[in-house]
C-alpha positions as CSV (number, residue, x, y, z in Angstrom):
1,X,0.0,0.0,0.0
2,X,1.4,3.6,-0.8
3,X,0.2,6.7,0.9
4,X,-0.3,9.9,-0.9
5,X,0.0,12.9,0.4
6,X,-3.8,13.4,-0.1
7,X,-4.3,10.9,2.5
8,X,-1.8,12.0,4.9
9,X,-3.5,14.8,4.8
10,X,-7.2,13.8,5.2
11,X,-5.6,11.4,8.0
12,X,-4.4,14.9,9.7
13,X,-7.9,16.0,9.2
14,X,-9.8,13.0,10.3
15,X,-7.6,13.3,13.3
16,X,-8.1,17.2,14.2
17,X,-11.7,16.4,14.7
18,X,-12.0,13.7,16.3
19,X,-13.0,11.3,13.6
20,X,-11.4,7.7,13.4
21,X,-11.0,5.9,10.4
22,X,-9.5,3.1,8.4
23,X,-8.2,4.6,6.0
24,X,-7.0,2.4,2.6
25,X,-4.9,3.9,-0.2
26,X,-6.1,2.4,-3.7
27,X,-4.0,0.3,-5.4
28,X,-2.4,2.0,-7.9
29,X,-0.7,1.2,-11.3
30,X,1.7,3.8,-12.3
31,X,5.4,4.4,-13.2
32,X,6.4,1.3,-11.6
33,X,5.0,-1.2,-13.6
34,X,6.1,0.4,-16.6
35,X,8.4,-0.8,-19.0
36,X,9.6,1.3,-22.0
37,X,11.8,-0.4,-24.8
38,X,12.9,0.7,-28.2
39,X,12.7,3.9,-27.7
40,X,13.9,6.3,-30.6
41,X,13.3,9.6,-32.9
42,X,14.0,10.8,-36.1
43,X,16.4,13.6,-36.6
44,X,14.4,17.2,-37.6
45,X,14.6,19.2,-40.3
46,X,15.6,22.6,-38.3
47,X,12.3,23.6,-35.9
48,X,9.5,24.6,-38.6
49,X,8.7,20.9,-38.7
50,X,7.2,18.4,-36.0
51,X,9.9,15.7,-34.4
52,X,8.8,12.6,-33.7
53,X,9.2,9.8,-31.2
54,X,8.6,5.7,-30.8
55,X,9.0,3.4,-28.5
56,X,7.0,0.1,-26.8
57,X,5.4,0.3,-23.7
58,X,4.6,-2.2,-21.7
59,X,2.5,-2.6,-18.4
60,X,4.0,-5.2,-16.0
61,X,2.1,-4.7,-13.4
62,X,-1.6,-6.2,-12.2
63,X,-3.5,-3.0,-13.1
64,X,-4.1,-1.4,-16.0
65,X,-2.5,1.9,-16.5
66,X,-3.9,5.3,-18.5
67,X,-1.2,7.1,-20.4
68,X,-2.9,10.8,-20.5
69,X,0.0,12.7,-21.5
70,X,3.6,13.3,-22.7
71,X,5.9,16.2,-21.5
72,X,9.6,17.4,-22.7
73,X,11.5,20.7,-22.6
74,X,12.3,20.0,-26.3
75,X,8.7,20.9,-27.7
76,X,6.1,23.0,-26.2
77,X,3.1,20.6,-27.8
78,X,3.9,17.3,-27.7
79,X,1.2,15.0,-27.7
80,X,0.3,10.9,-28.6
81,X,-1.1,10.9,-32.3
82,X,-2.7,8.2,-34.4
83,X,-2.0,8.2,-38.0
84,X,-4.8,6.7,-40.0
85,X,-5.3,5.6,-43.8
86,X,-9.0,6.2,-45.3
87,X,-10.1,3.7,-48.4
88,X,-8.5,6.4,-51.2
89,X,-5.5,5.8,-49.3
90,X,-5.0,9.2,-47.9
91,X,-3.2,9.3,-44.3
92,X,-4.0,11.7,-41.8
93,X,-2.9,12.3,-38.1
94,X,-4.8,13.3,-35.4
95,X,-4.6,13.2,-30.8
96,X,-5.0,9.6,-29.6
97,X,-6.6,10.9,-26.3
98,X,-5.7,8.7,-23.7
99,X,-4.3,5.1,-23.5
100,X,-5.4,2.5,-21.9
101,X,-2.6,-0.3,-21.4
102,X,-4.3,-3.4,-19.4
103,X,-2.2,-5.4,-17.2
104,X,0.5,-7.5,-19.1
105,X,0.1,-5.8,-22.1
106,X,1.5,-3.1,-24.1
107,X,1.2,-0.4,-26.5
108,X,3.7,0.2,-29.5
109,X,4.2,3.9,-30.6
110,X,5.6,3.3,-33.9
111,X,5.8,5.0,-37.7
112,X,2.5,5.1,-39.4
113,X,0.7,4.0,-36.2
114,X,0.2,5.5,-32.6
115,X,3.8,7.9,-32.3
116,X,4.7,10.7,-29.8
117,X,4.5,13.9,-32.1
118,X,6.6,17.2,-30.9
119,X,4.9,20.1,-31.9
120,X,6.6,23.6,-32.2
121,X,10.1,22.2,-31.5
122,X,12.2,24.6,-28.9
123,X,15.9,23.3,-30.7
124,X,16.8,20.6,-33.6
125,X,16.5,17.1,-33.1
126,X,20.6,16.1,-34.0
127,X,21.5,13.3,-35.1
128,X,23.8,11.3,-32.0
129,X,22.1,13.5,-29.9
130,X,19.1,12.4,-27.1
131,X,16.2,14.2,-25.3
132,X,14.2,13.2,-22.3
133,X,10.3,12.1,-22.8
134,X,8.0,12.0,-19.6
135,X,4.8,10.1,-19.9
136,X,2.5,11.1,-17.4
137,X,-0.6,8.4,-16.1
138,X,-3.5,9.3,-14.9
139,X,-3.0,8.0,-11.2
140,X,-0.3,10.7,-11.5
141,X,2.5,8.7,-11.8
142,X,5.1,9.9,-14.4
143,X,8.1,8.0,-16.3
144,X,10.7,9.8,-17.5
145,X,12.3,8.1,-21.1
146,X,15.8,8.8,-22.7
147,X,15.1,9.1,-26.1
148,X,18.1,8.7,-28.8
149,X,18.0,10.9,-31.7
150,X,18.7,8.7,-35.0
151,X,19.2,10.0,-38.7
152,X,16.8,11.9,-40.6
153,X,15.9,8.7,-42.4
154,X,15.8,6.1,-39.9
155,X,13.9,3.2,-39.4
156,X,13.7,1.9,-36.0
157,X,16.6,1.4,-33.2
158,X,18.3,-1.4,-35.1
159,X,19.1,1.5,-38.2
């Protein structure tokens, strides 16, 4: 069991007044039963153009886990996006919302699928170079990523 601080506090409360209670923190899945692997970008072209980032992650634990957002110094939008072919064959991208990643399995953020897209880039993506990715969940629990910066026309982590 882990105590927040929210229940610290409502203990401190409960206490001031008087009031006893039994008081259970909720089993949480979060940053601890999450597993990232593969992860990897794409160099940019300059700043005028969204980077981009993949990787697999994986929920270990017995809980599933909601990814609700990413965060990183090195764009000030960045946000999960699906890409998505219609019938004339005509691709579009556009926010995935929130994830849901049940317990044991995972969620691969990969070109032409699901991908972390950084919007309004702060500096290039370099080639050789990395950048940190945190993905946030919604029981508050964050999981911070190194994220290596491959060639302009890479392919995955093996390129």
């Amino acid at each position: 069991m882990r105590l927040t601080t929210k229940n610290t506090l409502l203990a401190g409360v409960l206490a001031a007044f008087g009031t006893t209670a039994i008081l259970s923190a909720p089993v949480l899945a979060g940053g601890d039963d999450v597993v990232v692997e593969d992860a990897w970008s794409r160099a940019s072209i300059g700043t005028n153009r969204p980077g981009v980032a993949y990787m697999t992650i994986r929920n270990t634990g017995n809980e599933a886990v909601t990814l609700t957002s990413i965060r990183t110094d090195l764009a000030m939008m960045p946000e999960i996006h699906q890409t998505s072919t219609n019938a004339e064959g005509v691709s579009s991208m556009a926010p995935a919302g929130e994830l849901e990643i049940a317990p044991g399995g995972s969620v691969a953020l990969e070109p032409g699928g699901l991908h972390a897209m950084l919007m309004r880039l702060q500096r290039p993506m370099t080639e050789g170079e990395s950048f940190a990715l945190t993905l946030i969940f919604a029981d508050g629990a964050e999981k911070t990523v190194n994220i290596p910066i491959f060639g302009i026309a890479a392919r995955g982590p093996e390129n």
